[in-house]
C-alpha positions as CSV (number, residue, x, y, z in Angstrom):
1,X,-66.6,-27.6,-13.8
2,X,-65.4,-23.7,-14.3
3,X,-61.6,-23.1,-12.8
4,X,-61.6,-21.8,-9.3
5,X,-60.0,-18.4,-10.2
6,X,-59.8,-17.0,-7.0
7,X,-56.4,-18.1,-5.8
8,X,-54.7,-17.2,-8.9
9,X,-56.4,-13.5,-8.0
10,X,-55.3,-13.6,-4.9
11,X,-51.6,-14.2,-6.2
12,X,-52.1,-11.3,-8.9
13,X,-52.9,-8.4,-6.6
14,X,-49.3,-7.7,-5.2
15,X,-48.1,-8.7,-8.3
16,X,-50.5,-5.6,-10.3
17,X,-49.9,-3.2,-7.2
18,X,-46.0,-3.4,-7.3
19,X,-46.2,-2.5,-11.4
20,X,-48.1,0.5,-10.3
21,X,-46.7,1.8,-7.6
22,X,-42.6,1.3,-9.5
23,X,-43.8,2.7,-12.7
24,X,-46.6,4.5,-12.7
25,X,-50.5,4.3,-13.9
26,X,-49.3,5.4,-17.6
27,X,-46.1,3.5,-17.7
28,X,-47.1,0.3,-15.9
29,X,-47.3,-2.9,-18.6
30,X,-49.9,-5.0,-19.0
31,X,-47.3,-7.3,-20.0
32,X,-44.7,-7.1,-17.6
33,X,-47.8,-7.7,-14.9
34,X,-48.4,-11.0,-17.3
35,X,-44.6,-11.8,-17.1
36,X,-44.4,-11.7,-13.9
37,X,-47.2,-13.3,-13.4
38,X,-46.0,-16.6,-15.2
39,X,-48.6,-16.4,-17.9
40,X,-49.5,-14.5,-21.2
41,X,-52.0,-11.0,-21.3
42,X,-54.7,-13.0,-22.8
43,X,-54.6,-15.0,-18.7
44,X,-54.4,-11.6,-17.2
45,X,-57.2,-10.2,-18.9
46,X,-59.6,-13.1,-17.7
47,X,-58.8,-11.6,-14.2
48,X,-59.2,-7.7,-15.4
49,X,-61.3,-6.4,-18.3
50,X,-58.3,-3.6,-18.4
51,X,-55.1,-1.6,-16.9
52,X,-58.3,0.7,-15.3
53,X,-59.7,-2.2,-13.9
54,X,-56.6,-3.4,-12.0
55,X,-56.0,-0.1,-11.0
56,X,-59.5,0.4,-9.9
57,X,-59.5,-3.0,-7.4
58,X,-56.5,-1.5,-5.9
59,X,-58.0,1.7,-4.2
60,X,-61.7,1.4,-5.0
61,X,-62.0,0.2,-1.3
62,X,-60.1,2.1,0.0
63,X,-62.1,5.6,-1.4
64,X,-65.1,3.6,0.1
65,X,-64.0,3.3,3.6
66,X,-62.5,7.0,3.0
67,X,-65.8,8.3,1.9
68,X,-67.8,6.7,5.3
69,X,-65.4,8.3,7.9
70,X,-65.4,11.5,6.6
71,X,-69.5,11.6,6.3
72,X,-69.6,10.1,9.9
73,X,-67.0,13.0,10.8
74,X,-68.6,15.6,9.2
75,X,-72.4,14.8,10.5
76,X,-70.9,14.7,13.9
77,X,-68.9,18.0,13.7
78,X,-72.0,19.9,12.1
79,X,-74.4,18.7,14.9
80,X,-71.8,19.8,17.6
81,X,-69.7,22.8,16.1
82,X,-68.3,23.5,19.2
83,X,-66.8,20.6,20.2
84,X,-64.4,20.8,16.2
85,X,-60.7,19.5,17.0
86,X,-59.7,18.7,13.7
87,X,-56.0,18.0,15.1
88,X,-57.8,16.5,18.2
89,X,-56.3,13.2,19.4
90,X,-59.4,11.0,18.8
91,X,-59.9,12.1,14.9
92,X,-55.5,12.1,14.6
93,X,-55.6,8.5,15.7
94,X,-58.4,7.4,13.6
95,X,-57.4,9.4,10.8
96,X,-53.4,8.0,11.1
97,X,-54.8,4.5,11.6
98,X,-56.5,4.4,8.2
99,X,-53.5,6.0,6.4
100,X,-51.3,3.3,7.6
101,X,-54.2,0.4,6.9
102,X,-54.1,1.8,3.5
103,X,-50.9,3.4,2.4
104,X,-50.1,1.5,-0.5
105,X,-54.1,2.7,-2.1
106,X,-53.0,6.3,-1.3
107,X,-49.9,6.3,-2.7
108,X,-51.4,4.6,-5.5
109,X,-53.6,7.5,-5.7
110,X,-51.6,10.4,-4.5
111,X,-48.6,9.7,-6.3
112,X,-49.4,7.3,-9.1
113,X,-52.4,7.7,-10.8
114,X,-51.5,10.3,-13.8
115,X,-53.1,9.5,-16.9
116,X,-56.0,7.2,-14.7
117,X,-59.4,8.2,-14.0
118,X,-58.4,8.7,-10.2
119,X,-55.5,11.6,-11.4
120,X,-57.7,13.8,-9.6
121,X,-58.0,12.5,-6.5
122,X,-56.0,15.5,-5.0
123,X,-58.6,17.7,-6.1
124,X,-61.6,15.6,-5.0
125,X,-60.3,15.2,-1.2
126,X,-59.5,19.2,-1.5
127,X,-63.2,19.7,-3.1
128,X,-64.6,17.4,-0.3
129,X,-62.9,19.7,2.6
130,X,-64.2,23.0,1.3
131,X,-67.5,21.1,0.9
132,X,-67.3,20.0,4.4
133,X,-66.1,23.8,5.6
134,X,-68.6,25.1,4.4
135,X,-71.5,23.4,5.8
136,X,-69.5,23.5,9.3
137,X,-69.4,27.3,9.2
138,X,-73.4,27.4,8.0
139,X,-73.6,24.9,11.3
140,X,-71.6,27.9,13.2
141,X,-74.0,30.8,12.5
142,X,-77.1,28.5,13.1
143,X,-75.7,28.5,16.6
144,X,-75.0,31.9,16.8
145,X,-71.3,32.1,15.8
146,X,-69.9,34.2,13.7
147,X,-67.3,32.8,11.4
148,X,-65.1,34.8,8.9
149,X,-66.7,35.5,5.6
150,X,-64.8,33.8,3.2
151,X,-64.2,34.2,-1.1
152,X,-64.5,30.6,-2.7
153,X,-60.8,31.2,-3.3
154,X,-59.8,31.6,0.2
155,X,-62.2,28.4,1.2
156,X,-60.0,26.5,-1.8
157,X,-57.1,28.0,-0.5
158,X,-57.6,27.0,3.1
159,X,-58.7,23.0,1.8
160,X,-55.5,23.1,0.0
161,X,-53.0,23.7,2.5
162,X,-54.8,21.4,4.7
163,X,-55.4,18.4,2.1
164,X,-51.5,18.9,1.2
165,X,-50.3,19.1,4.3
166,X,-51.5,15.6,5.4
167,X,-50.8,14.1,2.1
168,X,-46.9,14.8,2.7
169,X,-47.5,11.8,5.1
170,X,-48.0,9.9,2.0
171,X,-45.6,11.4,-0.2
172,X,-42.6,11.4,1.6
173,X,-43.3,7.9,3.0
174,X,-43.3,8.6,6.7
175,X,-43.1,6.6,9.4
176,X,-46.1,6.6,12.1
177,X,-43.6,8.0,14.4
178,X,-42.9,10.9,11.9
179,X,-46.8,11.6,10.9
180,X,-47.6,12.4,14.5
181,X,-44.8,14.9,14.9
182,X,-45.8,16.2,11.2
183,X,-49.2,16.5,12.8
184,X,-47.9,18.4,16.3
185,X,-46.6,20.8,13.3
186,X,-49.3,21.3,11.7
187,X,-51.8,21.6,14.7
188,X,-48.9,24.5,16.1
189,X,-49.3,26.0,12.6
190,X,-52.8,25.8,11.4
191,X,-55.0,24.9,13.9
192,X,-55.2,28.8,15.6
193,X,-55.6,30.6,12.5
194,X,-58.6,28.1,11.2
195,X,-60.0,28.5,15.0
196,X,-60.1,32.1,13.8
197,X,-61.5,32.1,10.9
198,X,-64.1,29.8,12.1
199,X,-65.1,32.1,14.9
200,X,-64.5,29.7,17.6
């Protein structure tokens, strides 16, 4: 009868996500994972076909559950435009809850995944929000609003500052107490020009 693997997997997954997040996608060691592990590379690799792959089952999930909230957010904002809060206590909480259900993913993924195929996370979540600004402006004028006409450097612009502004929740490793008086900051700051240039 094939080894039950799955507790030994179980065991490996802390072990894997503390060599990333101390050294690093490029320099983490498949070797060092093995070491601590109490067995040889050869063991490891029965568990991962690679250093992408135990990368990969660290934030894969996590991307997942990111991708389905911000649909869910974004079909609901487009059907009722006038109703957008993005620094509105329902969306804050939900958006704070999954940072801190997955903060070790996103700091995988903001702060540790050079030289990985997920170095560009960044830049998706910023691509995402202009994406998503975009089709909540079109939703604007279908309504009769008139939003600001922006350049597709001003939208990238605007995504950026937003994107970045969050991710310094990850960065800096914040408490939950300090995200939500990061985010009273940024709602003070942001939140009346993009009413602006969103018409609203």
């Amino acid at each position: 009868m094939p080894k039950d693997k799955t507790a030994t997997h179980e065991r490996l997954i802390p072990i894997v996500k503390q060599e990333f997040l101390e050294y690093g996608y490029e320099k983490a060691s498949v070797n060092r994972i093995a070491a601590h592990a109490g067995m040889s590379a050869a063991g490891l690799y029965r568990h991962y076909r690679d250093k992408e792959d135990m990368f990969a089952s660290l934030v894969e999930g996590t991307i997942a559950e990111y991708d389905h909230i911000c649909e869910t957010w974004q079909d609901g904002t487009v059907q009722n435009p006038e109703e957008y809060d993005p620094f509105g206590a329902a969306w804050i909480g939900q958006m704070l809850d999954f940072l801190y259900a997955h903060f070790d993913a996103l700091k995988l993924l903001i702060c540790c995944s050079a030289g990985s195929d997920y170095e560009d996370f960044e830049e998706r979540l910023i691509e995402r929000e202009v994406s998503s600004s975009k089709a909540f402006a079109d939703a604007i004028r279908q309504k009769g609003g008139i939003p600001v006409t922006l350049t597709e450097e001003q939208w990238h612009l605007m995504a950026t500052l937003y994107i970045r502004a969050v991710t310094e929740i990850i960065r800096h490793d914040m408490t939950r107490a300090h995200a939500e008086a990061h985010i009273d900051f940024l709602r003070d700051f942001l939140y009346p020009g993009m009413k602006k240039l969103f018409g609203l």
